[in-house]
C-alpha positions as CSV (number, residue, x, y, z in Angstrom):
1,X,136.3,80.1,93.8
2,X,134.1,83.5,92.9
3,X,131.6,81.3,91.2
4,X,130.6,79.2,94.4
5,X,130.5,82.6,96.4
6,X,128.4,84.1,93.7
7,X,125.9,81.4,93.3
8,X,125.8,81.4,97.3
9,X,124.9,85.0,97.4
10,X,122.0,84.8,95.0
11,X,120.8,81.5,96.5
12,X,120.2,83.7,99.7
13,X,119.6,87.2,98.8
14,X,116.9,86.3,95.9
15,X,114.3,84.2,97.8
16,X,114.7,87.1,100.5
17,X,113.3,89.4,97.4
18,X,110.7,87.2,96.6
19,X,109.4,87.8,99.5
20,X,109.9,91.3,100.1
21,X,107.8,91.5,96.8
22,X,105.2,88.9,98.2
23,X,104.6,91.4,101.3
24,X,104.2,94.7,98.8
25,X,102.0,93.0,96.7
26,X,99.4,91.8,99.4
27,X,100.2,95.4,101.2
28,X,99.1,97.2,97.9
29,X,96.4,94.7,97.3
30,X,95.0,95.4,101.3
31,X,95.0,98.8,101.0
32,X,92.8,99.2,97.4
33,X,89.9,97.9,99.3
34,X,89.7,100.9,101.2
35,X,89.5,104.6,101.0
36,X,93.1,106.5,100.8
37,X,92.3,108.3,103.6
38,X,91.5,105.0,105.7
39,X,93.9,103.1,103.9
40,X,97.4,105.1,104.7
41,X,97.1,104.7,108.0
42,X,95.4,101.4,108.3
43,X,97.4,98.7,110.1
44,X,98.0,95.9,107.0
45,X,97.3,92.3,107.8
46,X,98.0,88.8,106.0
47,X,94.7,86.2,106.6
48,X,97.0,84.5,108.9
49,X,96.6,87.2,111.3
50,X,100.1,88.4,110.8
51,X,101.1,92.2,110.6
52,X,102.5,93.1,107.4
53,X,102.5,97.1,108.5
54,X,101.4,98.7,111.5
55,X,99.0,101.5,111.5
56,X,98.1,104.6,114.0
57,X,94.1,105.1,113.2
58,X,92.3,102.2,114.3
59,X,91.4,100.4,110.8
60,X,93.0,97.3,109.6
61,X,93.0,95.9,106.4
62,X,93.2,92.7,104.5
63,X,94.6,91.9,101.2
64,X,92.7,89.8,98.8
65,X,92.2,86.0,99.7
66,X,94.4,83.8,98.7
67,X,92.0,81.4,97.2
């Protein structure tokens, strides 16, 4: 019985990390394009318009295409 409920729990919790990674690796990739000072504050966004991280200064940022 604990090996079902194992193999449940990483079924569900490891794509869930895959994608947490996905989002910090286009987050990272968004801010290197810009200055430090831009990029901290910068609200992060995927090509698909979606907000990865919201910012307070007015920029926005993309990460690198995915192409």
């Amino acid at each position: 019985m604990r090996l079902p409920a194992v193999t449940l729990v990483s079924l569900l919790v490891l794509p869930t990390l895959a994608l947490a990674q996905d989002k910090d690796k286009k987050i990272h990739s968004a801010m290197s394009a810009a200055p430090a000072s831009i990029a901290e504050d910068a609200t992060i966004m995927d090509w698909d318009m979606t907000v990865l991280r919201e910012g307070s200064n007015g920029w926005t940022c993309l990460p690198d295409r995915p192409d």
